[in-house]
VEXRO-601188 format. One record per residue (C-alpha): residue in three letters; x, y, z. Coordinates in steps of 0.2 Angstrom, whole numbers, padded with zeros to 4 digits, always signed. Layout:
BEGIN
alaXYZ
...
// end
This chain:
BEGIN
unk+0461+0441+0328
unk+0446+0456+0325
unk+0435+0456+0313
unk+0438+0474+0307
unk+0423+0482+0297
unk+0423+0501+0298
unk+0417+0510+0286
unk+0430+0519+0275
unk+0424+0535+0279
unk+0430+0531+0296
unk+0446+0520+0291
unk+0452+0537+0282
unk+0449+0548+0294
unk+0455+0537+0307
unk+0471+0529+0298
unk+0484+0539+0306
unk+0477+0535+0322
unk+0478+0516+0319
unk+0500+0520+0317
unk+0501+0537+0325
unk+0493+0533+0343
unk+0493+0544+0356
unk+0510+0539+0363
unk+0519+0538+0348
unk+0522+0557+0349
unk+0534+0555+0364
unk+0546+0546+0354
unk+0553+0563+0350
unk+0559+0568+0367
unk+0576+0572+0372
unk+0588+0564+0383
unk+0588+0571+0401
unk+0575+0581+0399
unk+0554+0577+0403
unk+0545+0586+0390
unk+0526+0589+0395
unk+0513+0592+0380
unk+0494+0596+0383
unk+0481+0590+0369
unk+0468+0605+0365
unk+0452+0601+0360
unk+0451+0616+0343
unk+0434+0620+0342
unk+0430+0621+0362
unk+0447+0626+0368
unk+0446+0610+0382
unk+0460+0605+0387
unk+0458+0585+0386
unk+0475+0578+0394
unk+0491+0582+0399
unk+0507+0571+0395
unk+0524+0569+0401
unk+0539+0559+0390
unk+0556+0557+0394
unk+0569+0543+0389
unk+0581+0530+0400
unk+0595+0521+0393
unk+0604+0512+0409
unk+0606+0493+0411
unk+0589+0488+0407
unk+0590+0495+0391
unk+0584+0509+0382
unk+0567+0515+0385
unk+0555+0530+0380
unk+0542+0530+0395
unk+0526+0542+0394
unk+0512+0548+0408
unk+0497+0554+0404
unk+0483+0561+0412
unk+0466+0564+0407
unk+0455+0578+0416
unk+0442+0565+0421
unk+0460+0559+0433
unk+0464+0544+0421
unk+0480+0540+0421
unk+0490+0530+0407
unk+0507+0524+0408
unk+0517+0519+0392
unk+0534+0510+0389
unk+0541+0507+0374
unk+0556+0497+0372
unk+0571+0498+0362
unk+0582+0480+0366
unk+0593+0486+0351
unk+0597+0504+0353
unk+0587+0521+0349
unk+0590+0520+0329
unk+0584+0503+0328
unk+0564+0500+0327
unk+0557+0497+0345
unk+0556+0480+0349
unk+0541+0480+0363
unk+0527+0491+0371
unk+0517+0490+0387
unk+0505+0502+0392
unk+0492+0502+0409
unk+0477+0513+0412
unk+0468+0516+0427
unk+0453+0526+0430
unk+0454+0540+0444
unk+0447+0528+0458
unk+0462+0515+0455
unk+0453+0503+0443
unk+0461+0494+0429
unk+0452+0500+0413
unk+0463+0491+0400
unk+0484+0485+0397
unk+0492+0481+0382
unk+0507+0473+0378
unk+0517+0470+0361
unk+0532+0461+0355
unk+0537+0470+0340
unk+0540+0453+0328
unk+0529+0452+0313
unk+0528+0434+0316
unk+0517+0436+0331
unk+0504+0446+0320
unk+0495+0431+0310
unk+0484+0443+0302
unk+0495+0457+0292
unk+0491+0457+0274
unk+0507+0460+0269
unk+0523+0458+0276
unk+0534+0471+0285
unk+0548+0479+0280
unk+0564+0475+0292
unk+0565+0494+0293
unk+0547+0498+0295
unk+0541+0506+0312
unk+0527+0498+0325
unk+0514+0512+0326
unk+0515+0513+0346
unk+0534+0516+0345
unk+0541+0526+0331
unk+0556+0532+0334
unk+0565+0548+0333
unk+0581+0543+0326
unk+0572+0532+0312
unk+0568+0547+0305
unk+0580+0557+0295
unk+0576+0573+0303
unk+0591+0584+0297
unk+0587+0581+0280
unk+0570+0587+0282
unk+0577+0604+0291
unk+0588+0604+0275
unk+0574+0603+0263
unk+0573+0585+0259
unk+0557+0574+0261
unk+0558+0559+0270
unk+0545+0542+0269
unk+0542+0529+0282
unk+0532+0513+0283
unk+0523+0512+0301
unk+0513+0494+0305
unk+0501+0489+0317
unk+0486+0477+0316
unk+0475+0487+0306
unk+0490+0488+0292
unk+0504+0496+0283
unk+0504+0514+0283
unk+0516+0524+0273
unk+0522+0542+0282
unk+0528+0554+0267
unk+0536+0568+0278
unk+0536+0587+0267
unk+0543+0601+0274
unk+0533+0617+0271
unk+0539+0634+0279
unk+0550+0640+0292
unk+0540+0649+0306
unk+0544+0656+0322
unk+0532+0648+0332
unk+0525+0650+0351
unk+0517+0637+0361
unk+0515+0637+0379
unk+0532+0632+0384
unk+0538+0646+0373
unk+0543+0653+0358
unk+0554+0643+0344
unk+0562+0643+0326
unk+0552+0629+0318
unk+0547+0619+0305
unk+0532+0615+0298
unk+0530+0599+0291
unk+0514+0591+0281
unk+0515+0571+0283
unk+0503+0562+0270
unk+0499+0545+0273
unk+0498+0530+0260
unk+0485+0520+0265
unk+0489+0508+0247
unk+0493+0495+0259
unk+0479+0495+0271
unk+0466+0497+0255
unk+0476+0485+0240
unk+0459+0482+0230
unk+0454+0501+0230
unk+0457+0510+0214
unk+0472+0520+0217
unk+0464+0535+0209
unk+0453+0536+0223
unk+0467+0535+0237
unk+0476+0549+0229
unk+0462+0559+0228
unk+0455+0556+0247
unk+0472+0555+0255
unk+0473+0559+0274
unk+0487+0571+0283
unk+0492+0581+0296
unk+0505+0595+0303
unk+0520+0593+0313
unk+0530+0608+0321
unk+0547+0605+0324
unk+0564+0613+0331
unk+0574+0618+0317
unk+0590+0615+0327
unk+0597+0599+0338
unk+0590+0591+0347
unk+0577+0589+0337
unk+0558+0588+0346
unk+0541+0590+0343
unk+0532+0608+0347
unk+0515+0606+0339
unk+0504+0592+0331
unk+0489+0597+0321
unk+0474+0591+0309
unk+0466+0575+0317
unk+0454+0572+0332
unk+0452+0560+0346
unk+0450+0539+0341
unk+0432+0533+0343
unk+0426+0550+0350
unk+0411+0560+0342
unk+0414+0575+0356
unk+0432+0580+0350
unk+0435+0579+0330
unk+0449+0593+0329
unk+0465+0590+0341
unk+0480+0601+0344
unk+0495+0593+0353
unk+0508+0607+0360
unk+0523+0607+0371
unk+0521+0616+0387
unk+0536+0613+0400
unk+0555+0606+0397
unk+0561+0598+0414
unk+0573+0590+0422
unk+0573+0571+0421
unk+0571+0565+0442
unk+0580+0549+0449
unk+0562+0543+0450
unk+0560+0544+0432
unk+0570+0531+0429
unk+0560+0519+0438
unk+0551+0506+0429
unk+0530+0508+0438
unk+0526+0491+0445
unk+0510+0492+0436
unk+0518+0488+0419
unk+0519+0471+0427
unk+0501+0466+0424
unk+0502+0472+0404
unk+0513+0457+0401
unk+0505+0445+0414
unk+0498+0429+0408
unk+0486+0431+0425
unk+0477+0418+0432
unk+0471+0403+0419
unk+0453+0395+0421
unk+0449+0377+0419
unk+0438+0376+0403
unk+0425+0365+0395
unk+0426+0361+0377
unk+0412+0365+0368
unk+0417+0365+0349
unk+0433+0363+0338
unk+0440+0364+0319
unk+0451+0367+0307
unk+0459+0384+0304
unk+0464+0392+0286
unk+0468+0410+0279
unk+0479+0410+0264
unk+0494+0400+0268
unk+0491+0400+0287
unk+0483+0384+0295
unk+0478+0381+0313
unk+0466+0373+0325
unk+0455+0382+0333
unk+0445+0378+0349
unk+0430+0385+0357
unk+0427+0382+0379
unk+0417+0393+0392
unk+0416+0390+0411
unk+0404+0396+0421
unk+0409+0407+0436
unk+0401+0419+0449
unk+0404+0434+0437
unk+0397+0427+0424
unk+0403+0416+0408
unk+0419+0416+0405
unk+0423+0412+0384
unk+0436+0407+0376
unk+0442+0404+0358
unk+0458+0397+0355
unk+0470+0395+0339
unk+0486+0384+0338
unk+0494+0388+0321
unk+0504+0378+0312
unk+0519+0388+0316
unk+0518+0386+0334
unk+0510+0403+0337
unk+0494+0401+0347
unk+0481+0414+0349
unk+0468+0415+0364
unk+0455+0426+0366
unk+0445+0427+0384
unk+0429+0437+0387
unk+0416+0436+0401
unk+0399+0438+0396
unk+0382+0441+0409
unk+0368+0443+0402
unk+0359+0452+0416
unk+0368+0467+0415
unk+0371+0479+0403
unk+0382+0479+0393
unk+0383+0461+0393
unk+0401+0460+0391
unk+0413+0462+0406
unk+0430+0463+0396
unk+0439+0458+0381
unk+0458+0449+0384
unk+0468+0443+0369
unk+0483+0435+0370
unk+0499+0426+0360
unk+0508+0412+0364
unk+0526+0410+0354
unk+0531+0391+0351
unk+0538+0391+0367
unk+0525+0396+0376
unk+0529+0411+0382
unk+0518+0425+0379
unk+0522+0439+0368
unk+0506+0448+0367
unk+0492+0452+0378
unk+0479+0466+0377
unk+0464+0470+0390
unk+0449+0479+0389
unk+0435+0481+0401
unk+0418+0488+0392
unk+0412+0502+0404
unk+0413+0520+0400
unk+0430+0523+0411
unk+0440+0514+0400
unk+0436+0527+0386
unk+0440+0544+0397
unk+0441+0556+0381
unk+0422+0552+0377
unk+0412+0552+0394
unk+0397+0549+0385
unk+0402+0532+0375
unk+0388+0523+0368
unk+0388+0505+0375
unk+0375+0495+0369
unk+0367+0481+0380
unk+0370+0469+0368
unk+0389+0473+0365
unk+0401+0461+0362
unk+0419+0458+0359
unk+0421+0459+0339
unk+0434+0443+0338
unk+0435+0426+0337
unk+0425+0421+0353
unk+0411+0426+0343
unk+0413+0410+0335
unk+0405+0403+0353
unk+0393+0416+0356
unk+0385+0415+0337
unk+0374+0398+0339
unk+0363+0407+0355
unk+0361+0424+0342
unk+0356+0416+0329
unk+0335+0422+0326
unk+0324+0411+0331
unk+0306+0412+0324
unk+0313+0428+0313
unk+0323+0428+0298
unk+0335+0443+0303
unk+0342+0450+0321
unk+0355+0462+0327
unk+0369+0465+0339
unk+0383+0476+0344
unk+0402+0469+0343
unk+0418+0484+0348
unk+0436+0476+0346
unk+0451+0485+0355
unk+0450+0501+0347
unk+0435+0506+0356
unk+0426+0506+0337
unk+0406+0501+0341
unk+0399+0492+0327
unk+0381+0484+0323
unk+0380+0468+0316
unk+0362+0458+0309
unk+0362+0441+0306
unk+0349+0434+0295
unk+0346+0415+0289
unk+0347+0411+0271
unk+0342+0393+0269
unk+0345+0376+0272
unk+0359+0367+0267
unk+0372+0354+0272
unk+0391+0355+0279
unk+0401+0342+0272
unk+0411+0334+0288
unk+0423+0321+0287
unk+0414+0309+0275
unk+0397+0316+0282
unk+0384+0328+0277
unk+0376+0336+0292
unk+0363+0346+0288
unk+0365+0365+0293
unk+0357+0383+0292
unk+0367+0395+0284
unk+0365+0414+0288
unk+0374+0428+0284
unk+0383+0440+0295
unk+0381+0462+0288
unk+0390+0476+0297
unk+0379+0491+0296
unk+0390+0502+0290
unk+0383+0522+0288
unk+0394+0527+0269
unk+0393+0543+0264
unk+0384+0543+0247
unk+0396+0548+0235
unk+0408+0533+0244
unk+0392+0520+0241
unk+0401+0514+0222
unk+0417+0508+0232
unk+0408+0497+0246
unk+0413+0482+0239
unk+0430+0485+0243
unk+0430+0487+0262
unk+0413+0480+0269
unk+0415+0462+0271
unk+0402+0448+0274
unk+0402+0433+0282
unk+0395+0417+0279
unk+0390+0405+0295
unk+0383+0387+0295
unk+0375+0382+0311
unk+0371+0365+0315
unk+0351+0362+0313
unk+0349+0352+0331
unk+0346+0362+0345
unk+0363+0365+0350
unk+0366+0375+0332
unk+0384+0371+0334
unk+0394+0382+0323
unk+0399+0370+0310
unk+0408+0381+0294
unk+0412+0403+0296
unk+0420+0409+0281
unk+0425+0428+0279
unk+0439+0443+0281
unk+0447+0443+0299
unk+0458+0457+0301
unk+0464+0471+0291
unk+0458+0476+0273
unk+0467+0465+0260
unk+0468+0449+0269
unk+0461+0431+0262
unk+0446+0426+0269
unk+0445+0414+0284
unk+0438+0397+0286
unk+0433+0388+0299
unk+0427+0370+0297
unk+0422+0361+0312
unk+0427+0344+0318
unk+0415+0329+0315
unk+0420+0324+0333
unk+0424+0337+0346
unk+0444+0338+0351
unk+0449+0338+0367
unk+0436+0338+0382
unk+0444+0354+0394
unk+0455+0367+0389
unk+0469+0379+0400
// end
């Protein structure tokens, strides 16, 4: 639950790297074999990372498992999980990363079931592919060698993204593992979904792509990846992916790392003070949502939770301290299914390890996490004795944005059958658009409308505005006249 306001310079750039991450590549490998890339930065020749992908089908299912080492000694580990075979979509992802000292900089974990992503603006195809897992066979490969294009739909929070695969020339191609009869391939990416109020003559003019390099014989693997740069890095704009080695899968491939049980952990669980609640709506969806902290040697510890309609519930936990910089410690989001059992789970700690293919990340003292414990945060931000402030809020992408907050007027928020009066303020991304882009600001830079109580406390008492992707309904959040429930798990 992110609020999501790049700009959509940055969107178009970054699109494919929203459903093409960096371990979706592997899901071309080969079974039996550990095929190793390198990622090239173009313009410096540095080499950035090295990777290693293999698949495993035995009686824990089938599974495309990657390794990937940054030169800073980072290492990730990436699982994605197939419970229905390889030619079906991928049905759940894990990844771990840890810095070269041992330190866990961030996990993720995803159950690939639209119905745990309450914030898609549209809903997903039954043959669509996650982003983080796209898989080999779901692509119709030998009709490409043949000639034929091929299209896609990928998903992933930030949207539906379609994949229109053309195949361009033959080439005899040589990369560091060696020299091959290949295919060159152009894929165009339909962002219609991710933008749906954008004129459609603008996203066909400004229409993101990139190059693929394929065998032109079975089995069918990846060679080269061309035409985009790193995610959230200013130091590496242009990437090159190539093969270097084919190997021979080891016994100890097959193993699953004991790491990857921390990505789907649900850890240990604070005890938690209530400290405001409310009603939940976005289109059609309805929820509760609650707001606690606690207060713990490391610092506060927030919380912001929502208990749909559905049964889905949504939590996100951040630990904030102030006297350091910046101020917050990590960023965990989780879902819960109507049973309780968790299905999603993504971690982030905001230090410059967790970002190891931009040394030089820019964290701002006053960062925060761009989600819904801002709704808990909000009421001590608010100016006091100025009409306007600023912050800093990042989500899970890495994506730094600036936020300003500025008061409008008095008014008053209508609560049960009371009127309590409130200060509304407005919340602006700072958003650098490219001038010729200026005219279409309307349709992707949002705005957000809070109403803080006038007391001292400024409770949050209303917050109206876009969470998620492009294209979804705005988001309301009406607070309770009396506060549910006094401590939260």
């Amino acid at each position: 639950m992110l609020l999501r306001f790049s700009s959509l310079a940055f969107l178009l750039v970054s699109a494919l790297v929203f459903v093409f991450p960096s371990q979706a590549f592997a899901q071309l490998s080969i079974p039996g074999k550990v095929l190793t890339y390198r990622t090239i930065d173009v313009d410096s020749g540095e080499e950035l990372q090295h990777s290693r992908s293999w698949q495993v089908s035995d009686a824990q299912g089938a599974r495309e498992l990657t390794a990937t080492t940054y030169t800073a000694g980072t290492e990730v580990l990436g699982e994605c999980a197939f419970a229905n075979g390889f030619a079906q979509p991928a049905t759940m992802f894990r990844s771990i990363m840890r810095s070269k000292t041992g330190e866990l900089e961030r996990s993720d974990f995803d159950t690939f079931d639209p119905s745990y992503y309450p914030f898609l603006a549209k809903p997903i195809a039954h043959d669509a592919q996650p982003g983080a897992c796209v898989s080999k066979r779901a692509l119709d490969l030998p009709t490409l060698v043949r000639g034929g294009e091929i299209e896609k739909w990928i998903w992933s929070d930030g949207g539906s993204v379609g994949a229109i695969f053309r195949p361009e020339e033959n080439e005899k191609l040589t990369v560091p593992a060696g020299s091959f009869d290949a295919l060159r391939v152009r894929i165009d990416l339909d962002l219609s979904k991710v933008f749906p109020h954008v004129p459609d003559l603008f996203l066909k003019l400004v229409k993101p792509h990139f190059t693929i390099w394929i065998t032109r014989a079975e089995p069918y693997y990846l060679l080269k990846m061309a035409g985009f740069g790193t995610a959230n890095s200013k130091l590496h704009k242009n990437t090159v992916i190539e093969l270097v080695s084919i190997g021979e899968l080891t016994a100890n491939d097959s193993k699953i790392p004991a790491d990857f049980a921390q990505a789907d952990s649900a850890g240990e669980q604070q005890s938690l003070n209530a400290i405001n609640s409310g009603s939940f709506t976005q289109g059609d969806r309805t929820g509760h949502v609650t707001f606690a902290s606690a207060s713990t040697r490391a610092g506060e510890v927030l919380l912001a939770r929502v208990a749909f309609s559905n049964g889905l519930a949504t939590e996100s936990r951040t630990l904030i301290n102030r006297g350091v910089s910046p101020a917050t410690a990590y960023l965990d989001d989780r879902s819960f299914a109507s049973s309780g059992a968790i299905v999603r789970k993504h971690l982030i700690f905001f230090r410059k390890a967790a970002f190891p293919d931009d040394p030089k990340k820019d964290l701002p003292a006053d960062l925060y996490g761009a989600d819904m414990t801002l709704g808990a945060l909000l009421p001590r931000l608010l100016p006091d004795g100025s009409d306007e402030e600023s912050f800093h809020v990042m989500d899970f992408s890495g994506e730094v944005n600036e936020l300003t907050i500025h008061r409008e007027e008095m008014t008053t928020v209508a609560l049960g059958a009371d009127d309590t009066r409130a200060i509304h303020a407005k919340l602006d991304p700072i958003v650098d658009i490219p001038i010729l882009l200026r005219p279409l600001a309307y349709f992707f830079t949002p705005s957000f409308d809070a109403y803080f109580d006038a007391d001292s406390s400024h409770r949050l008492l209303k917050f109206e505005g876009p969470l998620g992707p492009p294209g979804v309904p705005n988001a309301t959040m009406l607070a309770d006249e009396k506060l549910s429930g006094a401590r939260n798990q």
